[in-house]
C-alpha positions as a Markdown table, in Angstrom:
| # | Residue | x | y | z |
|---|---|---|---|---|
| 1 | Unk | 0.0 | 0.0 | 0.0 |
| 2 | Unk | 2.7 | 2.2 | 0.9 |
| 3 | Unk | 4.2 | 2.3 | -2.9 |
| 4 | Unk | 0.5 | 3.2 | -4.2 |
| 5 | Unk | 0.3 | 6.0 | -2.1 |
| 6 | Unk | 3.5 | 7.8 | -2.9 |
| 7 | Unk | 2.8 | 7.3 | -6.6 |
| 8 | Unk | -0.6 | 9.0 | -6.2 |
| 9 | Unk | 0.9 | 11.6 | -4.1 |
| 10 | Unk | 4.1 | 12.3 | -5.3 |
| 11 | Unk | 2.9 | 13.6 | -8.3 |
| 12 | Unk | 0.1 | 16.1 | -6.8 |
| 13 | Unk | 2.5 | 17.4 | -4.5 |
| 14 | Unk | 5.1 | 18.1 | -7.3 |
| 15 | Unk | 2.2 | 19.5 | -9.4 |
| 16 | Unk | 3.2 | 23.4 | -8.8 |
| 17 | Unk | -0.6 | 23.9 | -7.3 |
| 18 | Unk | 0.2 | 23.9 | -3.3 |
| 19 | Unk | -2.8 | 22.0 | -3.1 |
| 20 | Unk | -0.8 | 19.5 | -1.1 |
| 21 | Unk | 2.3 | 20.5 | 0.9 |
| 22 | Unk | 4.0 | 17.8 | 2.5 |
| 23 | Unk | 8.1 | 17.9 | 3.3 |
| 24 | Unk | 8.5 | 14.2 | 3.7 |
| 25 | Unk | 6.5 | 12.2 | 2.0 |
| 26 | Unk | 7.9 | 8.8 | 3.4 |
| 27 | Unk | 7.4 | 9.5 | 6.6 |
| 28 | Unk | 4.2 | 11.0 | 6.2 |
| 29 | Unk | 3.3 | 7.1 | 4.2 |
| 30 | Unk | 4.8 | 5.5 | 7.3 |
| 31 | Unk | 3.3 | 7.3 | 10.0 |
| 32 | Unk | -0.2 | 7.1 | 8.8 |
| 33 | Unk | 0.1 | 3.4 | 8.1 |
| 34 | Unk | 1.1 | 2.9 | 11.9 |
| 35 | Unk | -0.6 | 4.8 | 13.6 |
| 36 | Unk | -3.8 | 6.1 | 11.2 |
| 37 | Unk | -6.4 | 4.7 | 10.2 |
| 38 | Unk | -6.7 | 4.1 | 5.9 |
| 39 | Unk | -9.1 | 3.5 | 3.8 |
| 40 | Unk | -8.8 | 3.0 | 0.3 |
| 41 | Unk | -10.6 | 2.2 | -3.4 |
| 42 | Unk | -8.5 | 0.4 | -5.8 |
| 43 | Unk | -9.8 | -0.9 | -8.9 |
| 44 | Unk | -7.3 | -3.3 | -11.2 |
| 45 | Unk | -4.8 | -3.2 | -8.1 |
| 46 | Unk | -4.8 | 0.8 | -9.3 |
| 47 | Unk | -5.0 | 3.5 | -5.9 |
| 48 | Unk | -8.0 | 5.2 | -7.0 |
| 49 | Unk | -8.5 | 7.1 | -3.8 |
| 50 | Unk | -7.8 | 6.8 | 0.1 |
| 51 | Unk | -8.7 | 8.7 | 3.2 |
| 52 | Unk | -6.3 | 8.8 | 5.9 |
| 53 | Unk | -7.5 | 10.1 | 9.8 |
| 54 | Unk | -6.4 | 9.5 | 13.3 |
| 55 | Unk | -8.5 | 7.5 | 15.6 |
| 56 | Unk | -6.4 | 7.9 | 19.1 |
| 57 | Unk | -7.6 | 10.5 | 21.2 |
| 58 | Unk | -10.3 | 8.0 | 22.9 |
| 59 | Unk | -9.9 | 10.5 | 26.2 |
| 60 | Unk | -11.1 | 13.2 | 24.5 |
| 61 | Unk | -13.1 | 11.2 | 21.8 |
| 62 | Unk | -11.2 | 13.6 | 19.2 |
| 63 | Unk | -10.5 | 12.2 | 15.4 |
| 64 | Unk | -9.2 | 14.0 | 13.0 |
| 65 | Unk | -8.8 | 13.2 | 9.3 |
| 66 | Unk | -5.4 | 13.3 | 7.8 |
| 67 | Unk | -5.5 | 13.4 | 4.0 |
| 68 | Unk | -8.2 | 12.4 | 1.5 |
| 69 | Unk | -7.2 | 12.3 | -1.8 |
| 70 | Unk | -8.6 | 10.8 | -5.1 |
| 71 | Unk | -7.0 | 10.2 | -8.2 |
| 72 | Unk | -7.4 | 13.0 | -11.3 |
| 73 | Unk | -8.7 | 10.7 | -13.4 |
| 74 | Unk | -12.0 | 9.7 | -11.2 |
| 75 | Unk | -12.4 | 13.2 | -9.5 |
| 76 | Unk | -16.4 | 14.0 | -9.2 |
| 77 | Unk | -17.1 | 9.7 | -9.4 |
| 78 | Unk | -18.8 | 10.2 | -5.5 |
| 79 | Unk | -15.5 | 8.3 | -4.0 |
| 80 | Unk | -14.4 | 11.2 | -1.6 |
| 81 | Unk | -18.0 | 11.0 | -0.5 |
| 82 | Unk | -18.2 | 7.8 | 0.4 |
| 83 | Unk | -14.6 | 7.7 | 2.3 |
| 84 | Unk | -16.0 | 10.4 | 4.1 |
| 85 | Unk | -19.0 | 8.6 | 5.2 |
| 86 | Unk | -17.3 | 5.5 | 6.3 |
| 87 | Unk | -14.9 | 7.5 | 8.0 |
| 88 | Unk | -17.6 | 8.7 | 9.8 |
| 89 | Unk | -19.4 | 5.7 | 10.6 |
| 90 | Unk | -16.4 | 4.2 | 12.0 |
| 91 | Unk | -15.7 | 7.0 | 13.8 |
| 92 | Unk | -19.1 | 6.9 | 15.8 |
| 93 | Unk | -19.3 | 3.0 | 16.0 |
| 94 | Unk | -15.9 | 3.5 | 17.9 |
| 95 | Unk | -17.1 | 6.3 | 20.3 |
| 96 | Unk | -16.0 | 9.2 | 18.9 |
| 97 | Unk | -18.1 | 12.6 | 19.3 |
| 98 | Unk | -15.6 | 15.3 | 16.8 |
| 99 | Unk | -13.7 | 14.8 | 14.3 |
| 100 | Unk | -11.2 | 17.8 | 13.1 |
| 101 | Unk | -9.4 | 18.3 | 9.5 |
| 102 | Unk | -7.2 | 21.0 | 8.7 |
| 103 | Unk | -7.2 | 22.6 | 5.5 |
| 104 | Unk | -5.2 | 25.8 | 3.8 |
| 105 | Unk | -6.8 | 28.7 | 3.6 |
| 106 | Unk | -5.9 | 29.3 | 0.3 |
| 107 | Unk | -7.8 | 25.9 | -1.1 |
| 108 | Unk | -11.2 | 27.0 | -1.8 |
| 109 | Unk | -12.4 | 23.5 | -3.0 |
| 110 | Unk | -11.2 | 21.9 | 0.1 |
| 111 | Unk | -13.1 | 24.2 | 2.2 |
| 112 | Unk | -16.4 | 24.2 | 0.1 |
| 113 | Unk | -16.1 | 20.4 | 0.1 |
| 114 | Unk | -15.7 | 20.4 | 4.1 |
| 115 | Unk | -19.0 | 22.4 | 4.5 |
| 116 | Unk | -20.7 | 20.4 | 2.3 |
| 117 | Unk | -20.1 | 17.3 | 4.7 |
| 118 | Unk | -20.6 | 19.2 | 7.6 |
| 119 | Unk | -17.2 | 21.0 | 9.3 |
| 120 | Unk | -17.8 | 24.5 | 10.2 |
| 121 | Unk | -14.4 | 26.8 | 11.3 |
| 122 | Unk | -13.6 | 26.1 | 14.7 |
| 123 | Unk | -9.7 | 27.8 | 14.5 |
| 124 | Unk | -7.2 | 29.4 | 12.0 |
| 125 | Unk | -3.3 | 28.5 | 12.5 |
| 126 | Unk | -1.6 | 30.6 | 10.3 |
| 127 | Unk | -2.3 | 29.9 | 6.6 |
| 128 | Unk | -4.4 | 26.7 | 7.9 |
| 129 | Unk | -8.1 | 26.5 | 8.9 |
| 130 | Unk | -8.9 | 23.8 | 11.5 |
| 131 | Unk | -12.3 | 22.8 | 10.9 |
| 132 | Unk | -14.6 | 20.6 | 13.0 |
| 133 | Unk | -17.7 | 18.1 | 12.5 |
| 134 | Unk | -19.6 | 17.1 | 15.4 |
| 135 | Unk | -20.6 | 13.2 | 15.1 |
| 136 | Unk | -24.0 | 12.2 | 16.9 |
């Protein structure tokens, strides 16, 4: 799994866009795949997306998601959609009552996408927007 994601994300973050900034890609790949939580759709043994979030914080019941991501070629197929809502569901079959995702300011289609699925700001950090979903 680790070899599908860097070729899906290598070339996005090499892209020119800044739509994804990450300065080590490996041990972004590793860390998510120890500690994170994945979830994926392949087709053909092909990556053709994957959500990536952190279910950890059981004190606080916190999540927050990572990285979702989905190929070019089957952008606006429903997939980030459907990681979402399994993220989700997972999330609140486990106990969890928040979930948090971070998103540049600057990434307009991130942050419409975010309020169509429910976050709403909850803090800015520098050029980032920490939004936040309540679960029920």
């Amino acid at each position: 799994m680790k070899s599908k994601i860097y070729d899906m994300m290598y070339p996005l973050i090499n892209d020119g866009s800044g739509t994804y900034e990450l300065g080590d890609l490996n041990g972004y790949i590793d860390k998510i795949i120890e500690k994170g939580c994945l979830i994926s759709i392949m087709e053909n043994d092909v990556l053709l997306a994957f959500l990536a979030y952190y279910a950890n914080d059981y004190e606080n019941k916190l999540a927050f998601v990572s990285m979702a991501v989905v190929s070019p070629s089957t952008r606006k197929m429903g997939y980030g959609r459907r990681l979402v809502d399994f993220c989700f569901v997972d999330l609140i079959y486990k106990g969890f009552k928040r979930c948090l995702t971070e998103v540049n300011a600057n990434n307009q289609a991130a942050l419409n996408a975010c309020k169509k699925l429910g976050f709403n700001e909850f803090e800015r950090k520098g050029k980032y927007i920490v939004l936040e979903k309540l679960l029920s």
